[in-house]
C-alpha positions in Angstrom: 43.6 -106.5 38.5 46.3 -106.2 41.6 46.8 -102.6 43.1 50.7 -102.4 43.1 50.7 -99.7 45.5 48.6 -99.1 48.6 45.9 -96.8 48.1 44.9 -96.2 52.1 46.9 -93.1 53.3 47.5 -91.8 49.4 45.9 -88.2 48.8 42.8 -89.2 46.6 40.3 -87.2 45.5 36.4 -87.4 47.1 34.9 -90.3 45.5 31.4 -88.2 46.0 32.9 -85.1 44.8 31.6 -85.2 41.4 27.7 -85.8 42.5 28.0 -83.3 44.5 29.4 -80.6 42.7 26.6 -82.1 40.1 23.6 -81.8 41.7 23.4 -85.5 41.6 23.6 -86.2 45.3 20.2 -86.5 47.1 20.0 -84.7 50.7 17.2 -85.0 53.3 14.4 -83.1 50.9 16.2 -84.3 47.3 14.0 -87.0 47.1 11.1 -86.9 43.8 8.6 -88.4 46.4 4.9 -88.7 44.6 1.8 -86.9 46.1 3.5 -84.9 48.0 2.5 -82.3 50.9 4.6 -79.5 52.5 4.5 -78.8 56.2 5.6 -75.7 58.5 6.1 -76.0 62.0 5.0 -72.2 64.0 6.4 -71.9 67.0 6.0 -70.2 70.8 6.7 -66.4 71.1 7.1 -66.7 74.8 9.6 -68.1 76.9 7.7 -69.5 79.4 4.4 -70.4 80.3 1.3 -72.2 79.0 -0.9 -71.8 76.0 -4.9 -71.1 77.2 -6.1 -71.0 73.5 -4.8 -71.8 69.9 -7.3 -70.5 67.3 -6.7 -72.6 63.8 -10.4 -71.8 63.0 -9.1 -69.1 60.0 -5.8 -70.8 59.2 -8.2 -74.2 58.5 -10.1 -72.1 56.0 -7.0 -71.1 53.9 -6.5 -72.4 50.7 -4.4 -75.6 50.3 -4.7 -76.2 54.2 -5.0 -80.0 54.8 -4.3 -80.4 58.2 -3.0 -78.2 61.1 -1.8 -80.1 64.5 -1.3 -78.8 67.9 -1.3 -80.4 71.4 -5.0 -80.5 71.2 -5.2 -83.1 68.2 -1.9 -84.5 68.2 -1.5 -88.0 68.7 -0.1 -89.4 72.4 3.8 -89.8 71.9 6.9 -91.3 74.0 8.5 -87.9 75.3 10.8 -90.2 76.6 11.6 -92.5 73.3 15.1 -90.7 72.8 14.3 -87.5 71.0 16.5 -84.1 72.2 14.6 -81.2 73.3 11.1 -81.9 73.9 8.4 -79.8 71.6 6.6 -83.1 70.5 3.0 -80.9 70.8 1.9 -83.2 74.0 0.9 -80.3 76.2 0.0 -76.9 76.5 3.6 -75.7 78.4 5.7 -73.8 77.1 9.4 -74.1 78.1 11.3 -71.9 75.5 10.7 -69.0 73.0 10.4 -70.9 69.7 9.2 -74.1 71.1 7.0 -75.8 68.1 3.5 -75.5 69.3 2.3 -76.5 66.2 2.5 -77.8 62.3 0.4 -76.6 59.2 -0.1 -79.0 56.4 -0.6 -77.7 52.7 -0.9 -78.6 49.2 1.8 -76.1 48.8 5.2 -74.6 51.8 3.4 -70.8 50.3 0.3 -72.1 51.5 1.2 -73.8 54.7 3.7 -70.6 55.3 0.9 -68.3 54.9 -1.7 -70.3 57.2 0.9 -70.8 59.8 0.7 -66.6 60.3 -3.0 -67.0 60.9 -3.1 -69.0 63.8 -3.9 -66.9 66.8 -2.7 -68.0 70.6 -3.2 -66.6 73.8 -1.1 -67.5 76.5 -0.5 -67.2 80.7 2.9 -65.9 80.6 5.4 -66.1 83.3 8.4 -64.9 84.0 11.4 -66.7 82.3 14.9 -67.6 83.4 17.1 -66.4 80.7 20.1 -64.2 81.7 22.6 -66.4 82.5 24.7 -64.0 84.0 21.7 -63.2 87.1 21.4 -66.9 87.4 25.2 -68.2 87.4 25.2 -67.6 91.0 22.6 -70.3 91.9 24.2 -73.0 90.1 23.5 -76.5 91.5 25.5 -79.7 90.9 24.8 -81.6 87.5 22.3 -84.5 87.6 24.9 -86.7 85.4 27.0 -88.3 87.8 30.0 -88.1 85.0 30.2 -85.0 85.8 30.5 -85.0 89.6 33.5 -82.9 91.4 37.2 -84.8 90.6 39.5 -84.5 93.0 43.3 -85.1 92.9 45.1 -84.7 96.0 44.1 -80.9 97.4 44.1 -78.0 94.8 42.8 -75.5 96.9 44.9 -75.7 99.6 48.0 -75.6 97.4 46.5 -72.4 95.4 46.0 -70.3 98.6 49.8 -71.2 99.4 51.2 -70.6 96.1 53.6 -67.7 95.1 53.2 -68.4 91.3 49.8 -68.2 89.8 46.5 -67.6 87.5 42.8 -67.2 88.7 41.0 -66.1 86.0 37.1 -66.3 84.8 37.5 -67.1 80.7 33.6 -66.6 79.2 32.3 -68.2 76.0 28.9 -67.2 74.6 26.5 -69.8 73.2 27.0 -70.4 69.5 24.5 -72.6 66.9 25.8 -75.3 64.5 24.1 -73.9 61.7 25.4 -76.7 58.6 24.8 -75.4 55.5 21.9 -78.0 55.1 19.7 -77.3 57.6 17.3 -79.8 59.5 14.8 -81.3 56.5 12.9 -84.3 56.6 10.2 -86.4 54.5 8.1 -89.2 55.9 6.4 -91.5 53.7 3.9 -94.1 55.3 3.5 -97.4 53.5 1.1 -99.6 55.9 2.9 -99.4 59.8 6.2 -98.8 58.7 7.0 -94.9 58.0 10.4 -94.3 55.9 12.0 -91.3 56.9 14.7 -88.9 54.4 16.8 -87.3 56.8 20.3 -86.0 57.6 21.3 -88.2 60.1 24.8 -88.2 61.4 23.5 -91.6 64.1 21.7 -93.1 61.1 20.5 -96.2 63.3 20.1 -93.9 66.5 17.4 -91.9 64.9 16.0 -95.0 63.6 15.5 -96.4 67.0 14.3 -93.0 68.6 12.0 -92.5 65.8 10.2 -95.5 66.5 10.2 -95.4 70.1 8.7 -91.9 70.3 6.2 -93.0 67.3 5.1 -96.1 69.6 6.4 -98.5 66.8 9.2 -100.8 66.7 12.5 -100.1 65.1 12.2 -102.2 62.2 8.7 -100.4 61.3 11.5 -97.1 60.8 13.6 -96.2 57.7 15.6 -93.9 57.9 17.2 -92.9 54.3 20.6 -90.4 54.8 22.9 -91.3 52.2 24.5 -87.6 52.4 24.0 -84.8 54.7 25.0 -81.3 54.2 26.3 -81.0 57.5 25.9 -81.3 60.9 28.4 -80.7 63.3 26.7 -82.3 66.1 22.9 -81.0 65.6 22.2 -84.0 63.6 23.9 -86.6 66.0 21.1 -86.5 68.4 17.3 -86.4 66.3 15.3 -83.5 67.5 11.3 -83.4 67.4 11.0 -82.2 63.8 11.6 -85.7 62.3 9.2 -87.4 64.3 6.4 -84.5 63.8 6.6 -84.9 60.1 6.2 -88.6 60.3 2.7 -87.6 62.7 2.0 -85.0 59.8 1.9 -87.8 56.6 -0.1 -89.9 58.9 -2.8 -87.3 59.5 -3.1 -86.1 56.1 -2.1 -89.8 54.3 0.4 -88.6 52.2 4.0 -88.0 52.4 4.9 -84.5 53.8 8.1 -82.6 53.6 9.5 -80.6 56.6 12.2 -78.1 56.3 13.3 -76.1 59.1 14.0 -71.9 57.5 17.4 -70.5 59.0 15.6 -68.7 61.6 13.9 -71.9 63.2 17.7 -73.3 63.0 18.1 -71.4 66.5 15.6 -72.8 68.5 14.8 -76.1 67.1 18.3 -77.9 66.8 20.3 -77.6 70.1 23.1 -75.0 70.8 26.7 -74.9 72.1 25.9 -73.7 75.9 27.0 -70.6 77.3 30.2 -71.2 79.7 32.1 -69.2 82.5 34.8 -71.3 83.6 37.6 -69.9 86.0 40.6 -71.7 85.9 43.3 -71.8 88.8 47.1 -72.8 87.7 50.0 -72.4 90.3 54.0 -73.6 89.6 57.2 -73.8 90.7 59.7 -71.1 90.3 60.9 -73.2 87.7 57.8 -73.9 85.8 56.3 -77.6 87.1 52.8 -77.2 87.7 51.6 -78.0 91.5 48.2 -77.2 91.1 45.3 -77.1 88.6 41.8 -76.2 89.3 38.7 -75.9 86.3 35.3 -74.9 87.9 32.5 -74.5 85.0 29.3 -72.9 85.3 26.5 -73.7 82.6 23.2 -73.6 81.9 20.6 -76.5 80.5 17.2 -76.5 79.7 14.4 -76.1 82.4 13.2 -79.7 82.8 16.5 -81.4 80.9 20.3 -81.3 80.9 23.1 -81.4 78.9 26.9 -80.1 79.8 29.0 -80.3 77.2 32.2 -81.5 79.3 34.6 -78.5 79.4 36.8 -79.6 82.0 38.6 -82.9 79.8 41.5 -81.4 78.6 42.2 -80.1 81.4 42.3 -83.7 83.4 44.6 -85.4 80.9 46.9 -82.2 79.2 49.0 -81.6 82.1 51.1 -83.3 84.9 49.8 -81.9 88.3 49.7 -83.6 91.5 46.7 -81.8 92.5 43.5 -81.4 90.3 39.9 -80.3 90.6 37.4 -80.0 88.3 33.7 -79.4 88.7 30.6 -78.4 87.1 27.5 -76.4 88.0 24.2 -75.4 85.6 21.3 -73.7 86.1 18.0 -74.6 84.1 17.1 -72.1 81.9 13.8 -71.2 79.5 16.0 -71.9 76.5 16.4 -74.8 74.0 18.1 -77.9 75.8 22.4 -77.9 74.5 23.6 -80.6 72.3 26.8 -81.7 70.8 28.7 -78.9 69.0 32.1 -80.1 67.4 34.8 -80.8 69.7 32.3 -80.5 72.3 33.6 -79.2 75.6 37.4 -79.6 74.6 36.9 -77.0 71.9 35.8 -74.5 74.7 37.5 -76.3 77.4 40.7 -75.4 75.7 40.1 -71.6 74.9 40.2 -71.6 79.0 43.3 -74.2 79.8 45.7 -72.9 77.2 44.9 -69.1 77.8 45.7 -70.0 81.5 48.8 -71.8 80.6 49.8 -69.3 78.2 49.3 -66.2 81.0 50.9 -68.5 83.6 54.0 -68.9 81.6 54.1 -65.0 80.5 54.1 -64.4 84.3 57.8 -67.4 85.0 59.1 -65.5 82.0 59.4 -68.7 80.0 58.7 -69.5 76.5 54.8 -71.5 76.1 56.2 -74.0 74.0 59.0 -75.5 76.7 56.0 -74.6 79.9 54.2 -77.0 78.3 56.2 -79.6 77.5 58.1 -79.5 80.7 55.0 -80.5 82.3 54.3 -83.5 80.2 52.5 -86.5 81.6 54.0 -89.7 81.8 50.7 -91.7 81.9 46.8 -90.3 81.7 46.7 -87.9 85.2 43.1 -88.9 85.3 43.0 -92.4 85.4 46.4 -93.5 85.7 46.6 -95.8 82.1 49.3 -95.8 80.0 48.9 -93.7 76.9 48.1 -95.8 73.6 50.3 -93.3 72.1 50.7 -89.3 72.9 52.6 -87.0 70.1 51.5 -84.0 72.1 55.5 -82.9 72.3 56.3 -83.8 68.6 53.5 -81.8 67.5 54.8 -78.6 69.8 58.5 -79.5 68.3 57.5 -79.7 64.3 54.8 -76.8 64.9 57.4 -74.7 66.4 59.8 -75.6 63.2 57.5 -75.2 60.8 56.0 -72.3 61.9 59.0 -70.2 62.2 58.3 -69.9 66.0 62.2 -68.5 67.0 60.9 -65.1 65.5 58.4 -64.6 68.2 59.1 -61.8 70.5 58.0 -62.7 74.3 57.2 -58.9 75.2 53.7 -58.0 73.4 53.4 -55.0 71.2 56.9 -55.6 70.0 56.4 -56.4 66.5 54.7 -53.7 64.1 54.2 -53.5 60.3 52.2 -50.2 59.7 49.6 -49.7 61.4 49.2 -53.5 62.7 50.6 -54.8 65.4 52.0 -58.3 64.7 51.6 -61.0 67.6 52.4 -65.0 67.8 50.4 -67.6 69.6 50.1 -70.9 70.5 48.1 -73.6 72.0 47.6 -77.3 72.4 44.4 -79.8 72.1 43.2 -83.5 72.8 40.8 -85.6 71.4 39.8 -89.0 72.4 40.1 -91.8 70.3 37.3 -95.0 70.7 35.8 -97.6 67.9 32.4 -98.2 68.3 30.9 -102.0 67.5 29.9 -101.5 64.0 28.4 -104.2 61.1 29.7 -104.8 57.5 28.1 -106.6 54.4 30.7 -107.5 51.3 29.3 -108.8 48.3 32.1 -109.9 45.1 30.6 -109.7 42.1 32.6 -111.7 38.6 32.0 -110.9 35.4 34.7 -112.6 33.1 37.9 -111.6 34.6 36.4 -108.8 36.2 35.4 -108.7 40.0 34.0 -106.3 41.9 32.6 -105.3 45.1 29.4 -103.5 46.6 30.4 -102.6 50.4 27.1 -101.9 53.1 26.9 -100.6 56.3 24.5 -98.0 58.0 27.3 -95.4 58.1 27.0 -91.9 57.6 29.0 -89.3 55.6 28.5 -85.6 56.7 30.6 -84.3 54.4 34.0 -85.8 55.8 35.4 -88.1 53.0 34.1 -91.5 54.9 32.5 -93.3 51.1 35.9 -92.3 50.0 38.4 -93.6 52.9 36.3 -96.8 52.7 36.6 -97.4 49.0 40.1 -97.1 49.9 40.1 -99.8 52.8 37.9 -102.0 50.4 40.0 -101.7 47.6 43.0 -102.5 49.4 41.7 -105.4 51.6 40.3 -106.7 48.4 43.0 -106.2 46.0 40.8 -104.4 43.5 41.2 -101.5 41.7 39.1 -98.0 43.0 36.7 -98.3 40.1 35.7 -101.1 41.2 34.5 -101.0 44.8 31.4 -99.3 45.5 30.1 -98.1 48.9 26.8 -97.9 50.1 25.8 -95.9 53.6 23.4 -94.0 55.2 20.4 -96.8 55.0 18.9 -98.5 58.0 17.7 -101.0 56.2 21.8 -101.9 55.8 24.0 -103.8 58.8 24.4 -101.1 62.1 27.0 -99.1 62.5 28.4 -96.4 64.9 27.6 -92.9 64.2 29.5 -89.8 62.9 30.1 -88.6 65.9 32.6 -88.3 68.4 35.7 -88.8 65.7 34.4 -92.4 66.1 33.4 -92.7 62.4 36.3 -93.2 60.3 38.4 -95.7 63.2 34.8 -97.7 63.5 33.6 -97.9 59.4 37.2 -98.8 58.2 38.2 -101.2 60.9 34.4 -102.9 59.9 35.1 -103.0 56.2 38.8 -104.0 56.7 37.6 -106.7 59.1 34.9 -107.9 56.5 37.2 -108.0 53.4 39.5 -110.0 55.6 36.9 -112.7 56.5 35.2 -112.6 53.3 39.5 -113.6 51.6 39.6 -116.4 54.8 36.0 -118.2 53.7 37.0 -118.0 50.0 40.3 -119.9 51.1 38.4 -122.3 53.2 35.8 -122.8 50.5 38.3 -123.9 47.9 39.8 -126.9 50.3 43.4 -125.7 49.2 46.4 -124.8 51.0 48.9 -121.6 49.4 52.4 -120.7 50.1 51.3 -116.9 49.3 48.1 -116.3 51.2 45.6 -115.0 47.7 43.4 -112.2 47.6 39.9 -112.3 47.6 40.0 -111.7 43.6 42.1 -114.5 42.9 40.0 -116.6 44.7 37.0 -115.2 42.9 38.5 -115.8 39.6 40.6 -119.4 40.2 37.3 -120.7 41.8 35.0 -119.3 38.7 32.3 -118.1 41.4 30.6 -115.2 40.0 28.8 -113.9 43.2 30.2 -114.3 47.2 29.2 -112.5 50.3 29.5 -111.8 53.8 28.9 -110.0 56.8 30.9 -109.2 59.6 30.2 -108.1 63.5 33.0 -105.6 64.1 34.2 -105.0 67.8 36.8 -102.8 69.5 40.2 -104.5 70.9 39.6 -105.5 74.2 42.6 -104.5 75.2 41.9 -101.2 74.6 40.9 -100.2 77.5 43.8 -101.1 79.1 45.1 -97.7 77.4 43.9 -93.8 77.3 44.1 -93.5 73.6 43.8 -89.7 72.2 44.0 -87.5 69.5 46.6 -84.6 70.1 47.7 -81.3 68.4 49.1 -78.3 68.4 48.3 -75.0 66.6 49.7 -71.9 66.0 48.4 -68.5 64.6 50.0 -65.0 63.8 47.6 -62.1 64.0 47.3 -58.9 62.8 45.7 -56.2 65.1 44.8 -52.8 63.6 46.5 -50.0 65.9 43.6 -47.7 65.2 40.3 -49.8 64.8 41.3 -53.3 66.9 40.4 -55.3 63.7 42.0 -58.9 64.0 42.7 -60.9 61.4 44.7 -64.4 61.3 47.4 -64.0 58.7 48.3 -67.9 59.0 47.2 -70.7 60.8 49.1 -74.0 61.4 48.2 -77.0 62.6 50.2 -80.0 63.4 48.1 -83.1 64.7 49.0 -86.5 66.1 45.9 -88.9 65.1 47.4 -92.4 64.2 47.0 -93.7 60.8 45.4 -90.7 58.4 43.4 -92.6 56.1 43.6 -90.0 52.6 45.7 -86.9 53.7 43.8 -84.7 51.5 40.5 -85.1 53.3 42.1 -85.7 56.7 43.6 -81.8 55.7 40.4 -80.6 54.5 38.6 -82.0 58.1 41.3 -79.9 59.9 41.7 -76.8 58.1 37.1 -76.9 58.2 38.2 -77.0 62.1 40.6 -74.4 62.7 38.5 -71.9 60.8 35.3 -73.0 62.7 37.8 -72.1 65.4 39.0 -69.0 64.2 34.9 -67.8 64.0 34.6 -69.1 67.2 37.6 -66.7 68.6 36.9 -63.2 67.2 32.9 -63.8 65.4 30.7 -66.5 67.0 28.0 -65.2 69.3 24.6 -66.3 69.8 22.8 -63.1 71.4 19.8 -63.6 73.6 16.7 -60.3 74.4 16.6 -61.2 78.1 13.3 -59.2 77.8 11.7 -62.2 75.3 14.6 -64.9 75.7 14.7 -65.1 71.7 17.5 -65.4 69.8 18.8 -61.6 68.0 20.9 -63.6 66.0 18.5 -65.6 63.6 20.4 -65.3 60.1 23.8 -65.4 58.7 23.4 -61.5 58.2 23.8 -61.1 62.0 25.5 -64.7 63.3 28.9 -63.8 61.8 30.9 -66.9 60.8 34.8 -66.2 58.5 34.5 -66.1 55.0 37.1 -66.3 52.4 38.2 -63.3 52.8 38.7 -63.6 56.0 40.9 -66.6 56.6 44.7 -65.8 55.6 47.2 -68.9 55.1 46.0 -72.2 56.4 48.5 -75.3 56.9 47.9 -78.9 58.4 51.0 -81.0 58.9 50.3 -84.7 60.9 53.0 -86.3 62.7 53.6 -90.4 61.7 51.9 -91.6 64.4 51.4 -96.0 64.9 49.3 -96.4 67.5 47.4 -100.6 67.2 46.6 -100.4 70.8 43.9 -98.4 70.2 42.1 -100.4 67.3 44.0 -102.6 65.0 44.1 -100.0 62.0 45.7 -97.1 64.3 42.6 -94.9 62.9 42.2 -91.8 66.0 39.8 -89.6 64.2 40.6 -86.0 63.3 36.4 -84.6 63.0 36.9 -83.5 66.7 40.1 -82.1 67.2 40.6 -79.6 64.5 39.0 -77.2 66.3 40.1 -78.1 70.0 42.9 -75.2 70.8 42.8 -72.8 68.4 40.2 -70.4 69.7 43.2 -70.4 72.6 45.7 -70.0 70.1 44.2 -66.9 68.5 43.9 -65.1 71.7 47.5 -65.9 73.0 48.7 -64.3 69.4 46.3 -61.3 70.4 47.7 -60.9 74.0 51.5 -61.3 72.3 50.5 -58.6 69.5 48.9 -56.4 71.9 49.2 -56.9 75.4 45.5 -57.0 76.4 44.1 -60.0 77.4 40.6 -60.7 76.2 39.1 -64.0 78.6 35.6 -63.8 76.6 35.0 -64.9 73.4 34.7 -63.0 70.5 37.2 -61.4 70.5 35.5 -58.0 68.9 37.3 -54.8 68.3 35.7 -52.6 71.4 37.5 -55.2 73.5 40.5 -54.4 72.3 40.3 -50.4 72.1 
């Protein structure tokens, strides 16, 4: 019955893995629902302005058509119940090209499809605001008070005085999420309370929105998400197409299924924002940074903001005594921004660590040793002690491992063929929090036998969590893996955090841990006897012949946690290969070496990196979102024109994590590593560029024309 070794931090395989490969795991639209209807959303083909007239009169006549909704028949909703983006069909304005102006039902998605193309609208257009670039200029401050100016000390000043320095503009374009399952729901009515199957990455945050936009109360929502294909952010926040297929089943009295195409993906979901960000960096002769300045321009919707927050890394990566950071965004006629992994950092970084890397080009000094010689002691921003920082060891082993001492420092020095070879490096953070999650155990004996079903409203987007908890379980519980089963992705189970934020795995673990723990203390207590060797919870079980215990446990971060700044850190290095005659690049290897406290199951902790660095090798010479400022749609709607890498197109791929013990920030030393695998490397791809070449490309992708 007893494990004899640990199974928490061993490499094992994905306890899901089989029903997925399968076909056995249900997603968002997997579910054999009875009776059921199929709904299309169609959508504005302006940008801006109001609708005078939506003809349905020949869609209504189509066969199969049950029901088509607009803002003239839809039912009044809470715009303000917690839903992202607007579109909920409550007036006749139109903010954005693609905003849903409408839903068909049908008997069949060919039938609703079809009807949806014979709706006719007439609108007032106006004018919309769409080209960034015309509007950058009138940028106002953000309404989130978060993201007001910080000052340090006087960064301007000491930049006009400074001998040594960078002031560069670095550009990245929007991008979309774009999971390989994209946004699907089904909403089944049974009386007042509506049960939703969705991809949810916030499982009890779109429960609550839900119900708060439908005019209900939470516990009149289910939302069912035991897998999700996906997400990256876009299913963090819940946009308007759950809630509109919940209106749909109640108009026609039937369930209804709801699945966004591709194309809808672009303007339904959220987007990374478009960013110009010029960053100011001045040192000493002898390489101590004395000034670092991050201004970021952005845009958010019309009537709603988000700002992804570009300008973190750049308060805590560096020791400066003067610092400045500050945001500006102008509304725009396009969908309101959301969450896109490593949100801000990822983006933030491309434009700290090209600075840094250009700064210590021009003091003649290797990138590796600039950065570590200006190493913070403590958190620059607030002025807390570090939980724990690896940001040096992971430099150090990268620079090892990597093979770093056969980099050249002039570019264009290194040629095989016709490629011109090129070395680059760059370095990331991540916070690390726990969020207040619940946990139900229930023990289970059958003979000698015990087992044990583990609940909470988790989710798993594809990121090992039912597996690293069968491994807590197990362990806290003394069973074997077989044995422990985990249930997520229910509302109707105890709260939990979300999977966001590299929260997930540090909040569900230290739950479950914390529950097995209690659950071994009341079995102890129940039996009235006192051991020399403190018994596991099967023991107990067994030597107390119960057949079925349970309990449930109220998990809540250390308080003294936020006596420390506790963060992820890494650092990741690429080699290029540039094509002398057509300015192809192409990664040949990738390392990255990350500092994030206790890894869990090395072999999905790798497999969440590696899924990082390549998102950030797309996002470095593929990802672009193209706008028609004529129309303010999106040109890139598919996968056959929104390029992301392929096999082929990623070369060698390594993840190495540094031991790393950090119990200040939550008792398991769990930092998250979702995040972070994509913070830097975008940075790190265009250093190697700049060392194979010596052109410096400061806006993302890096395409071939910018390199001719």
């Amino acid at each position: 019955m007893q494990n004899k070794n640990k199974l928490t931090g061993t490499p094992i395989s994905r306890i899901d893995g089989i029903a997925k490969v399968t076909g056995k795991a249900a997603y968002s639209t997997d579910y054999p629902v009875k009776d059921l209807a199929y709904a299309i959303l169609f959508k504005s083909t302006i940008a801006s302005g109001t609708i005078l007239n939506i003809d349905t009169s020949v869609a209504e006549k189509a066969p199969g058509v049950l029901a088509i909704i607009t803002h003239k028949n839809a039912p009044k909703l809470n715009v303000n119940g917690g839903l992202r983006g607007g579109a909920l069909l409550q007036s006749a304005e139109v903010e954005f090209f693609g905003q849903h102006i409408g839903i068909v039902v049908a008997e069949t998605f060919e039938q609703a499809r079809h009807a949806s193309h014979l709706v006719k609208v007439e609108y007032d257009k106006k004018e919309p605001k769409v080209d960034f670039e015309k509007l950058a200029p009138n940028a106002v401050l953000p309404k989130d008070k978060e993201k007001a100016d910080a000052i340090r000390g006087d960064a301007k000043a000491t930049l006009s005085q400074a001998a040594i320095k960078v002031e560069e503009v670095y550009s990245t374009p929007i991008e979309h999420h774009h999971p390989l399952e994209p946004h699907a729901t089904i909403a089944e009515w049974n009386g007042d309370r509506v049960t939703l199957y969705n991809s949810s990455q916030i499982v009890n945050g779109a429960q609550t929105s839900a119900a708060n936009t439908l005019n209900i109360k939470p516990e009149q929502v289910r939302i069912v998400s035991p897998y999700i294909g996906g997400g990256f952010g876009s299913k963090g926040g819940q946009w308007a197409n759950l809630v509109l297929t919940a209106v749909a089943a109640k108009q026609v009295n039937r369930p209804v299924k709801l699945a966004l195409t591709r194309q809808q993906m672009v303007n339904s979901v959220g987007l990374r924002q478009q960013n110009l960000q010029k960053v100011s960096l001045a040192a000493t002769q002898d390489g101590k940074l004395t000034a670092l300045a991050h201004e970021i321009t952005t845009h958010a919707a019309i009537k709603s903001e988000f700002v992804e927050p570009c300008g973190d890394c750049s308060k805590i990566m560096y020791d400066t005594p003067n610092s400045l950071i500050t945001y500006r965004v102008v509304p725009m006629n396009v969908i309101l921004p959301t969450y896109t992994r490593g949100p801000g950092k990822s983006t933030g970084s491309f434009a700290l660590e090209s600075a840094m890397d250009e700064l210590a080009y021009q003091l003649k000094m290797d990138p590796i040793e600039f950065r570590i010689k200006n190493e913070p002691e403590r958190d620059p921003s607030n002025g807390k002690p570090w939980s724990s920082r690896k940001a040096v060891e992971c430099l150090r082993a990268g620079a090892k491992a990597f093979g770093w001492e056969k980099r050249k420092a002039e570019p264009r020095q290194n040629q095989q063929g016709n490629y011109l070879i090129g070395y680059g490096v760059a370095a990331g953070t991540y916070p690390a929090h726990q969020r207040p999650t619940s946990a139900i155990v229930k023990l289970n004996r059958t003979g000698n036998d015990v087992t044990a079903i583990v609940e909470l409203a988790a989710a798993d987007l594809g990121t090992g969590t039912y597996t690293i908890l069968t491994q807590t379980a197990a362990d806290a519980l003394d069973l074997p893996l077989k044995n422990v089963k985990v249930i997520l992705g229910d509302s109707d189970l105890p709260p939990a955090a979300g999977a966001v934020g590299s929260v997930g795995a540090a909040s569900y673990a230290n739950a479950v841990n914390d529950a097995c723990q209690k659950i071994t203390d009341e079995l102890i207590a129940r039996s009235g006897k006192q051991f020399f060797a403190r018994p596991t919870a099967s023991q107990m079980m067994l030597a107390e012949k119960l057949t079925e215990f349970q309990t449930r446990v109220d998990s809540k971060p250390l308080e003294s946690a936020e006596e420390y700044s506790a963060h992820s850190f890494n650092a990741n290095f690429a080699e290029v290969a540039v094509n002398r005659f057509t300015g192809m690049v192409r990664v040949n290897r990738f390392l990255a070496v990350t500092g994030a406290g206790t890894i869990l199951n090395p072999k999905t902790a790798r497999s969440q990196i590696i899924g990082g660095n390549i998102w950030g090798i797309g996002m470095a010479l593929t990802e672009e979102s193209i706008l028609d400022p004529r129309l303010g749609n999106f040109v890139t709607r598919s996968f056959a024109d929104y390029h992301v890498p392929s096999n082929l197109d990623i070369g060698e791929m390594d993840a190495i994590f540094i031991r790393e013990d950090d119990q200040r920030a939550n008792k398991m030393g769990i930092k998250g590593i979702g995040e972070v695998g994509i913070v830097g490397v975008a940075a790190a791809v265009a250093n190697a560029v700049f060392n194979a070449t010596g052109k410096r490309v400061r806006e993302l992708p890096i395409t071939p024309d910018k390199l001719l």
